[in-house]
VOLUM-858522 format. One record per residue (C-alpha): residue number from 1; residue in three letters; chain; x, y, z. Coordinates in nm, 2 decimals. Example, Ala and Ser with C-alpha at 12.3 -4.5 7.8 and 13.67 -1.06 7.14 Angstrom:
// VOLUM-858522
<r 1, Ala, A, <1.23, -0.45, 0.78>> <r 2, Ser, A, <1.37, -0.11, 0.71>> 
***
This chain:
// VOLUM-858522
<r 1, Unk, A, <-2.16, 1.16, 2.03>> <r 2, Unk, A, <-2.20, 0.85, 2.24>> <r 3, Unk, A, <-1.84, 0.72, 2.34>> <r 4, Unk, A, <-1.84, 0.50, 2.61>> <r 5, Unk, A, <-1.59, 0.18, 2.74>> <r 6, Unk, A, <-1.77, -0.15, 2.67>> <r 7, Unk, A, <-1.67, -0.42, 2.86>> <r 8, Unk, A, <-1.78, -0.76, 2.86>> <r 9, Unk, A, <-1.83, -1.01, 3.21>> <r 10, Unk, A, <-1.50, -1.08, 3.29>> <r 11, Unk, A, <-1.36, -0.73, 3.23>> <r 12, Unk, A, <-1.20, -0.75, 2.88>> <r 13, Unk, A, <-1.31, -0.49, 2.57>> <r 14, Unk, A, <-1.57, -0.64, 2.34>> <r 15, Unk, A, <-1.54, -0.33, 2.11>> <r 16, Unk, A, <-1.31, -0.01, 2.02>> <r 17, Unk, A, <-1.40, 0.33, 1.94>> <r 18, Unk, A, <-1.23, 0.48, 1.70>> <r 19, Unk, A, <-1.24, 0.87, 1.72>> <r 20, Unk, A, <-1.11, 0.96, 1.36>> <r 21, Unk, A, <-1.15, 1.32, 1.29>> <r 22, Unk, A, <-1.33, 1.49, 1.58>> <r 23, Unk, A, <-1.44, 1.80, 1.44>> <r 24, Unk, A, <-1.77, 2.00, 1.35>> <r 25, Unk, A, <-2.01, 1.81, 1.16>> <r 26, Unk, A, <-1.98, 2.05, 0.90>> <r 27, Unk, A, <-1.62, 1.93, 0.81>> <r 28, Unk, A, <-1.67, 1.56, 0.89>> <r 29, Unk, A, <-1.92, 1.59, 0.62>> <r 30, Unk, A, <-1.69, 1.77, 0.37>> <r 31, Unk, A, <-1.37, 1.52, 0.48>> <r 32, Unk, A, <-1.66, 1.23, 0.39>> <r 33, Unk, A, <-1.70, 1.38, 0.04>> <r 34, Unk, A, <-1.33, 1.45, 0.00>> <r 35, Unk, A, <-1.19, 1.12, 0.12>> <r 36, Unk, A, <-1.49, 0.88, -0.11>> <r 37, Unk, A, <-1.42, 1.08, -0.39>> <r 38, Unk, A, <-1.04, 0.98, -0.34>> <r 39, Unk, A, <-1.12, 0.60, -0.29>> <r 40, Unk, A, <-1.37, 0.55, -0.56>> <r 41, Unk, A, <-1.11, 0.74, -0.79>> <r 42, Unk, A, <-0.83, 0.51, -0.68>> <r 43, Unk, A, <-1.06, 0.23, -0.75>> <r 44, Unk, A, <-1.13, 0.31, -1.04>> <r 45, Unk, A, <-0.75, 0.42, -1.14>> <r 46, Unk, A, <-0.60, 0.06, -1.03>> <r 47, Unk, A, <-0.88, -0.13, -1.18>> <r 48, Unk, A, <-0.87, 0.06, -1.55>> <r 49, Unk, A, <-0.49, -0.07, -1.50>> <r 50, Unk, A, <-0.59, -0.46, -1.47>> <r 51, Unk, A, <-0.85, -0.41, -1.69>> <r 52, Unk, A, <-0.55, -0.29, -1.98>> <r 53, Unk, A, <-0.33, -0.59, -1.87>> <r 54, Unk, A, <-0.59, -0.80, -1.87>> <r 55, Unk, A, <-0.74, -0.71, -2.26>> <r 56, Unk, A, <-0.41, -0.63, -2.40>> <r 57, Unk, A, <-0.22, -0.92, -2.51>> <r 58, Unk, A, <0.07, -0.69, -2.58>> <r 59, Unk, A, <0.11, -0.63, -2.22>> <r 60, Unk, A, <0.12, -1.00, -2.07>> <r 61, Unk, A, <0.51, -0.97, -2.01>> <r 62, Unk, A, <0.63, -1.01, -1.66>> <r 63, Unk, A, <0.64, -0.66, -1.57>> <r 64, Unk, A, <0.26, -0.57, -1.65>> <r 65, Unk, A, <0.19, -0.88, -1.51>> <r 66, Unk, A, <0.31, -0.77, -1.18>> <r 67, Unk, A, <0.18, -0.45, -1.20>> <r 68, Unk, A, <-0.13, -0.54, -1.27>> <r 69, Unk, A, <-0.09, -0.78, -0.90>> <r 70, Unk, A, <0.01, -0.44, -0.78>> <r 71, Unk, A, <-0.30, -0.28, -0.86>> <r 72, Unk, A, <-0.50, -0.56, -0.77>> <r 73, Unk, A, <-0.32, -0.52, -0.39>> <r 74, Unk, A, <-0.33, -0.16, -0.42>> <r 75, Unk, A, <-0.71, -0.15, -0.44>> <r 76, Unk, A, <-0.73, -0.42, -0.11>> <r 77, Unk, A, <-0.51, -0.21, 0.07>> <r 78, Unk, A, <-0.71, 0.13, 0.04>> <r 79, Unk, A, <-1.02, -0.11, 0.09>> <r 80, Unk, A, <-0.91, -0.25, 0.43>> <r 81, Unk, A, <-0.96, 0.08, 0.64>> <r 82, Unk, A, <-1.08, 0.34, 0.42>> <r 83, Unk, A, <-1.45, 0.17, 0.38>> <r 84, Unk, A, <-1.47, 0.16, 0.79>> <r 85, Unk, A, <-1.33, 0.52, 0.80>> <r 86, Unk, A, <-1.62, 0.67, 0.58>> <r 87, Unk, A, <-1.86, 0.49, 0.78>> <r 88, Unk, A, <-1.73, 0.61, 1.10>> <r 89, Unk, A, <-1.72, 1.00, 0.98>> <r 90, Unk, A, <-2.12, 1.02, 0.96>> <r 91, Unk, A, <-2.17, 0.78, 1.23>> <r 92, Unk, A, <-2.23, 0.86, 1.57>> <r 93, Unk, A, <-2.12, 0.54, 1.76>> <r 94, Unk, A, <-1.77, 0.49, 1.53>> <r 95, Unk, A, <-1.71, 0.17, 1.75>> <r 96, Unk, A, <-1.57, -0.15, 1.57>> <r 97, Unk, A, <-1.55, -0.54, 1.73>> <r 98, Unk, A, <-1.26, -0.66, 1.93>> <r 99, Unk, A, <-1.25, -0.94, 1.61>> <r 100, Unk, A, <-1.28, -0.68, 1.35>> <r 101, Unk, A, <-1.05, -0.44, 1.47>> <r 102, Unk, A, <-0.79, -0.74, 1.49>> <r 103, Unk, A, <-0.90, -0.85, 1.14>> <r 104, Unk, A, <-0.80, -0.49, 1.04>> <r 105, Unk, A, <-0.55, -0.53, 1.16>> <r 106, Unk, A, <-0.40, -0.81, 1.05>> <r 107, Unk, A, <-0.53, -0.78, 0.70>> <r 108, Unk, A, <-0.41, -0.36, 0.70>> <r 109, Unk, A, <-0.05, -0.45, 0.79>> <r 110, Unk, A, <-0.05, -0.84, 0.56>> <r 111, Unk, A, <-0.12, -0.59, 0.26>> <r 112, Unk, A, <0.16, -0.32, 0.38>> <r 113, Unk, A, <0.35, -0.65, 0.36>> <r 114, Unk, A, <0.30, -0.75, 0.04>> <r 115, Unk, A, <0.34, -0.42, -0.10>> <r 116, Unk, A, <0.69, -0.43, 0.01>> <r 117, Unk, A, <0.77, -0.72, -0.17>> <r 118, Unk, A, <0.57, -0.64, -0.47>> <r 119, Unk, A, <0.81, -0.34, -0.50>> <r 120, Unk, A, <1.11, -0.58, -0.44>> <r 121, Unk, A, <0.96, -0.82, -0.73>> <r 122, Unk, A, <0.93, -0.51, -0.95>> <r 123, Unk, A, <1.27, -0.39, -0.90>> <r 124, Unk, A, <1.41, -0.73, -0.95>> <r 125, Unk, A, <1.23, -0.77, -1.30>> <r 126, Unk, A, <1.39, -0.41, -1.41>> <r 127, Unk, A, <1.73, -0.52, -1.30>> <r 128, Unk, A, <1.70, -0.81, -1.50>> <r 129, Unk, A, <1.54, -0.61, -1.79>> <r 130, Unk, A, <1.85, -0.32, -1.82>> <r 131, Unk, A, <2.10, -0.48, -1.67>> <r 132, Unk, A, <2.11, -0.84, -1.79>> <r 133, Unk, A, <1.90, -0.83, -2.14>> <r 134, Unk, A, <2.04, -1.12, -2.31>> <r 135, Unk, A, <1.97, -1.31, -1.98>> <r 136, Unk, A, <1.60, -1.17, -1.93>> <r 137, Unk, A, <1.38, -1.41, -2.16>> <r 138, Unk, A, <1.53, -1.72, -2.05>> <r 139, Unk, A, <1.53, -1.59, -1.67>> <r 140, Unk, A, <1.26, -1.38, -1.63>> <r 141, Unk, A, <1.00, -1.66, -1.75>> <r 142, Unk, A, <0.59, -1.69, -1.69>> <r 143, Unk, A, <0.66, -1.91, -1.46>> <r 144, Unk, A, <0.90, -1.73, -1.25>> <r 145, Unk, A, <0.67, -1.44, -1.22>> <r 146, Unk, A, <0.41, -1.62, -1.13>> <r 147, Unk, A, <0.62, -1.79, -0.85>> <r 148, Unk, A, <0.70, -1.42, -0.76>> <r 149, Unk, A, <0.36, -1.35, -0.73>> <r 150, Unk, A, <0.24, -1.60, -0.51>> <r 151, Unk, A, <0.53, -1.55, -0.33>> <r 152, Unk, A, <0.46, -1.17, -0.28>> <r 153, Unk, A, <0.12, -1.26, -0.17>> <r 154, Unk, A, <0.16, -1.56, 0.05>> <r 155, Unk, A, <0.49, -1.42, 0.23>> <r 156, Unk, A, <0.31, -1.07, 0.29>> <r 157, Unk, A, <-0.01, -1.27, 0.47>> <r 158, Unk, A, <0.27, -1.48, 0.66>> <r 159, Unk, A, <0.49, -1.22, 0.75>> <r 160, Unk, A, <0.24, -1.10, 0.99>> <r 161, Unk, A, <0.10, -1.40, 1.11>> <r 162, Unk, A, <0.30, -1.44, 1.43>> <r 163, Unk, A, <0.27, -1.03, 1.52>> <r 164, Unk, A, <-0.11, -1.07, 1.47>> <r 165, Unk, A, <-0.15, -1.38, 1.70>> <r 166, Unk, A, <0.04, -1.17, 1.97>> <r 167, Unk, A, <-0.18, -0.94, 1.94>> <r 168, Unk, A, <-0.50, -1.16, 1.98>> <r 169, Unk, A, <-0.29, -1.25, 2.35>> <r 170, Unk, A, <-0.25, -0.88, 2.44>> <r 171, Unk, A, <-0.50, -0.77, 2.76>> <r 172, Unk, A, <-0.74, -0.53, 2.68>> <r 173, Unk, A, <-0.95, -0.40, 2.99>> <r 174, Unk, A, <-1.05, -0.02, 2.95>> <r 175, Unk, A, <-1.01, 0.23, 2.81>> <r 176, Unk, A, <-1.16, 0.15, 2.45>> <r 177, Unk, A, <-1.09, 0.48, 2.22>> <r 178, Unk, A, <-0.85, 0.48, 1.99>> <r 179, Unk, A, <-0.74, 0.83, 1.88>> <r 180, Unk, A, <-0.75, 0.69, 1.55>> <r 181, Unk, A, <-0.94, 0.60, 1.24>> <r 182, Unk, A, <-0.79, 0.20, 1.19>> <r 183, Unk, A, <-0.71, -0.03, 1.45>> <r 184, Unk, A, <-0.32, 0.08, 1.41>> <r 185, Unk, A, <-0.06, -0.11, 1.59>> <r 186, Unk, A, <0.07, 0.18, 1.84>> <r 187, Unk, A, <-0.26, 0.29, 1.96>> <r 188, Unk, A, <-0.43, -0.05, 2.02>> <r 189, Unk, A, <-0.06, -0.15, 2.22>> <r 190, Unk, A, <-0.12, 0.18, 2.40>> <r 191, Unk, A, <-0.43, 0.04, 2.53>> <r 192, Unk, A, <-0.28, -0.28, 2.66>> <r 193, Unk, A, <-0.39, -0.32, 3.08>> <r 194, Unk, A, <-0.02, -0.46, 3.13>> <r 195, Unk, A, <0.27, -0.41, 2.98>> <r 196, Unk, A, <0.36, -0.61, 2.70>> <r 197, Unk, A, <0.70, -0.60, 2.60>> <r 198, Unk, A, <0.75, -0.90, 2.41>> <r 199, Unk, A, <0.47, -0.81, 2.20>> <r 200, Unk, A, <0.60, -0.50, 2.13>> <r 201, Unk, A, <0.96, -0.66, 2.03>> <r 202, Unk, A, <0.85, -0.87, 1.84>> <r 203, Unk, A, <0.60, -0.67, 1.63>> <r 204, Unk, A, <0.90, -0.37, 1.56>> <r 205, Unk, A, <1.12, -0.62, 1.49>> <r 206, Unk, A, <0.88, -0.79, 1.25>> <r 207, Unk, A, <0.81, -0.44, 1.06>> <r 208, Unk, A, <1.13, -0.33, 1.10>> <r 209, Unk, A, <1.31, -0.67, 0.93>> <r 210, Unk, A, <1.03, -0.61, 0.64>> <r 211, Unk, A, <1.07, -0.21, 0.59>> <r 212, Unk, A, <1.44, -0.20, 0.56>> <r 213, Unk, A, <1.52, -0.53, 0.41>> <r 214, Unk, A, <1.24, -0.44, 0.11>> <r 215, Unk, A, <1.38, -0.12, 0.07>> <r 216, Unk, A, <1.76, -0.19, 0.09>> <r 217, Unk, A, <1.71, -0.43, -0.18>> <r 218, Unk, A, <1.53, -0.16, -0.42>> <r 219, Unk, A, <1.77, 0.10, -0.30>> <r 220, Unk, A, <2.08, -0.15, -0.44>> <r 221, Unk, A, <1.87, -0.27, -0.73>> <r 222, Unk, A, <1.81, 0.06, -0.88>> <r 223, Unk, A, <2.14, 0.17, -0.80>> <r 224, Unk, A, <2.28, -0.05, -1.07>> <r 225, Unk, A, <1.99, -0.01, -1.29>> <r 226, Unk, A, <2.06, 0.38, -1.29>> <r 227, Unk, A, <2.44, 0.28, -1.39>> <r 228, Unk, A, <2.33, 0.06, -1.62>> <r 229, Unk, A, <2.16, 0.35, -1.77>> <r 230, Unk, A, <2.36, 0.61, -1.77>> <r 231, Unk, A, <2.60, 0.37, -1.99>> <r 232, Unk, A, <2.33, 0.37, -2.23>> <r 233, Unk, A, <2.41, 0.63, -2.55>> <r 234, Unk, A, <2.20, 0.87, -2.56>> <r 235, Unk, A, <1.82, 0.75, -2.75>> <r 236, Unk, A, <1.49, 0.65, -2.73>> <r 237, Unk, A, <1.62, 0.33, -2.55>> <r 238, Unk, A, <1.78, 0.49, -2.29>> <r 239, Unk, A, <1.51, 0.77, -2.23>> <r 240, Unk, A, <1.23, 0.51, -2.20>> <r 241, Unk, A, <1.46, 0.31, -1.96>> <r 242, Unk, A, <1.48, 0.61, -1.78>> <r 243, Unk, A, <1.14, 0.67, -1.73>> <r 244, Unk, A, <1.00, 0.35, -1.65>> <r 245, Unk, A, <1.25, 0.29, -1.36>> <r 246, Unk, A, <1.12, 0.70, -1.26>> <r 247, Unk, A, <0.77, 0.61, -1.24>> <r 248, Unk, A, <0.90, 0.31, -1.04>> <r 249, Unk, A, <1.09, 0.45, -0.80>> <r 250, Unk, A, <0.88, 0.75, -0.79>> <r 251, Unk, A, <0.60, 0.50, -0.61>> <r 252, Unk, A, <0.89, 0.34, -0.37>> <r 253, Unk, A, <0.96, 0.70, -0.22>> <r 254, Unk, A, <0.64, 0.77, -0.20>> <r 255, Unk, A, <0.52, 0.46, 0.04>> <r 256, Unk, A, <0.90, 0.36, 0.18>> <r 257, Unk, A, <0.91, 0.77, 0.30>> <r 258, Unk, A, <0.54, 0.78, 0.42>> <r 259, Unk, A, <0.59, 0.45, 0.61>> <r 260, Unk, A, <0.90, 0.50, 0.77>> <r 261, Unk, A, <0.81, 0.86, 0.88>> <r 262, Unk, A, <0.54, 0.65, 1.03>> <r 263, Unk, A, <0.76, 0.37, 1.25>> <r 264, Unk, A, <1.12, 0.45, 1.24>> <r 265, Unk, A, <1.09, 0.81, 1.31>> <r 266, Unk, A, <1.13, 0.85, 1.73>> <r 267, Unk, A, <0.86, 1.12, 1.78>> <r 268, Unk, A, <0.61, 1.03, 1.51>> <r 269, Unk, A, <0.37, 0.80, 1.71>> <r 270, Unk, A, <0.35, 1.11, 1.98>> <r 271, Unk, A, <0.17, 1.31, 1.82>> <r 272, Unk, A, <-0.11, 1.18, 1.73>> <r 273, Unk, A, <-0.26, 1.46, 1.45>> <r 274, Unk, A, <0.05, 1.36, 1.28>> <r 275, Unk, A, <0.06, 1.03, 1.30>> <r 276, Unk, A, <-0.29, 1.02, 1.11>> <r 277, Unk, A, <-0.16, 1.27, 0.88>> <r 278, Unk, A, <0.09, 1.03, 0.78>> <r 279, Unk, A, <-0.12, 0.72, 0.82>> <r 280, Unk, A, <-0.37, 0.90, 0.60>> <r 281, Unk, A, <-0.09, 0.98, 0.32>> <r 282, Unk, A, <0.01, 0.62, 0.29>> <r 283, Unk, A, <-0.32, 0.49, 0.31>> <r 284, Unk, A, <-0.51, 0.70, 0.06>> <r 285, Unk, A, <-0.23, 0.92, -0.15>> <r 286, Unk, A, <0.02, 0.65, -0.27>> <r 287, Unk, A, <-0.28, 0.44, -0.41>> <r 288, Unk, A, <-0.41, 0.72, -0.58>> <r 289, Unk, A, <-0.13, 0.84, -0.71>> <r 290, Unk, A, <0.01, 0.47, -0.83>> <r 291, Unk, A, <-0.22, 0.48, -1.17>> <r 292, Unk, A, <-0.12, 0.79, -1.25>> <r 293, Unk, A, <0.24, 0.75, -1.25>> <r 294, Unk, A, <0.28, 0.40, -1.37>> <r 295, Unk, A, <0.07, 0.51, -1.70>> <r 296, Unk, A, <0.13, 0.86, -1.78>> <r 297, Unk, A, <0.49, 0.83, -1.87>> <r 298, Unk, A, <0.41, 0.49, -2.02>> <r 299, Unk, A, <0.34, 0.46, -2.36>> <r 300, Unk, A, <0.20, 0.07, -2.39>> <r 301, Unk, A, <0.00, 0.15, -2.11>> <r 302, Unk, A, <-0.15, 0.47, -2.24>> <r 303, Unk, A, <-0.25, 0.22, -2.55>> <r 304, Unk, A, <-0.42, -0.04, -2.37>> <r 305, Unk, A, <-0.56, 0.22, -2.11>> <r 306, Unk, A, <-0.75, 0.47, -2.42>> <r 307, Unk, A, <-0.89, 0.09, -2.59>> <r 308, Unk, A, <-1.02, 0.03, -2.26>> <r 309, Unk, A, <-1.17, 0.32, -2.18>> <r 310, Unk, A, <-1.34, 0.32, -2.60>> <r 311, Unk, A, <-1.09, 0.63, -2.77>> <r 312, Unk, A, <-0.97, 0.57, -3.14>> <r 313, Unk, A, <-0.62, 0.44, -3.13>> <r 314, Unk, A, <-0.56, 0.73, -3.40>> <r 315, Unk, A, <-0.60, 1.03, -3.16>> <r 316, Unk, A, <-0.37, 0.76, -2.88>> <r 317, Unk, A, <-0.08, 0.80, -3.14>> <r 318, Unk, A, <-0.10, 1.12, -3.19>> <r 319, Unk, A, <-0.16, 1.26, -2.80>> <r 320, Unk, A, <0.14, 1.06, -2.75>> <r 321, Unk, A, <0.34, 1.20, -3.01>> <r 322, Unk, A, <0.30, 1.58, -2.89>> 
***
């Protein structure tokens, strides 16, 4: 394998090389076949999802309606590195642009972003659902969610604006490998010429402010919808409550424990095996596992899901029923 430092005339890196998995070819090729069979099935999961929100007319209430964002932002996120990953596995060079490794960047981390709020959305419209029924219709409107939509998109894009033009500021000189397979924020920092403090600052703060403030709010939200719950006599009301705020909060710990295992934890960004371990969890896992949860304990989703996908709505009722 060919990794060398390219540097342009006045000394700055014109590209990265991203090492990835360094390995026998033998198990490159097997992680290729592993990790495409993965994205192409999470593709596939998320977009059967907006396909059933989409063609079911039952399902255009504000909660499928944000789901089916979900998905939509689910299958960008998985698409911003993963492609480039897959490429890099069978490749020999595995180098990427100094403008398309900030352009990973910024779009990996906008996404991350979004997510957060998209989970903040969700557990909002729950709250509103259990804990303020009456009040939900005349609240939780069409054109509230689709304010919360744009917001969750627009404010996830904007929320890493300023770190991103920091980073387009940050020296880069030599070396050029990243012991990595994205353009993550730690290793590309590590490969600053100077120090850049600042820079640094700003973008913890930045991630820091979105992580805990996102989850804090879905922590407190659920909290009370959990109450709200348990208040519930026991019934087919309260047990599909139940599990719809489960699968919900089910995909919160997944991607709120990945990611802050990822940059809260003090020794995490050491190690580097570990820190694409983890990077490689929230990155492929949590939007493979996000179709799956979301539709197997949900019954109107199981509906739309089987008319997509051709089955008789016959055999739907009955599978569910057993």
């Amino acid at each position: 394998m060919n990794i060398s430092e390219t540097n342009n005339i006045s000394g700055s890196v014109t590209e990265f090389i991203l090492l990835g998995f360094p390995c026998r070819r033998e198990i490159r090729i097997l992680l290729f076949v592993i990790f495409s069979l993965i994205y192409l099935l999470t593709l596939m999961g998320n977009t059967s999802i907006i396909c059933a929100v989409w063609s079911s007319q039952k399902l255009h209430t504000p909660m499928y309606i944000l789901l089916a964002n979900f998905s939509f932002l689910e299958i960008c996120y998985v698409s911003s590195d993963v492609p480039k990953m897959l490429a890099n596995i069978i490749s020999q060079t595995k180098s990427i642009s100094y403008a398309g490794c900030l352009l990973q960047f910024y779009f990996f981390f906008s996404i991350c972003a979004a997510e957060g709020y998209f989970l903040s959305a969700m557990s909002f419209d729950r709250f509103l659902a259990i804990c303020r029924p009456l009040h939900y219709p005349t609240i939780m409107t069409h054109h509230l969610c689709a304010r919360l939509v744009v917001s969750c998109w627009v404010g996830g894009f904007l929320s890493i604006l300023i770190p991103a033009i920091l980073m387009t500021q940050v020296p880069f000189c030599g070396p050029n490998i990243i012991d990595h397979f994205f353009c993550d924020l730690g290793p590309l920092l590590a490969l600053s010429c100077t120090p850049v403090p600042k820079t640094t600052l700003t973008c913890a703060t930045v991630s820091s402010l979105i992580i805990f403030i996102t989850f804090l709010y879905i922590l407190g939200s659920y909290t009370l919808v959990l109450r709200a719950v348990l208040r519930v006599p026991a019934g087919s009301g309260r047990n599909k409550a139940f599990s719809t705020c489960a699968s919900h909060f089910l995909v919160v710990s997944l991607f709120y424990g990945s990611v802050m295992v990822m940059y809260v934890s003090p020794g995490s960004r050491s190690h580097p095996g570990t820190q694409k371990f983890v990077t490689l969890f929230y990155c492929m896992a949590t939007p493979f596992f996000n179709p799956l949860i979301y539709s197997l304990r949900n019954k109107d989703m199981k509906d739309a899901l089987k008319k997509v996908l051709g089955a008789p709505s016959k055999e739907i009722s009955k599978n569910t029923e057993k």
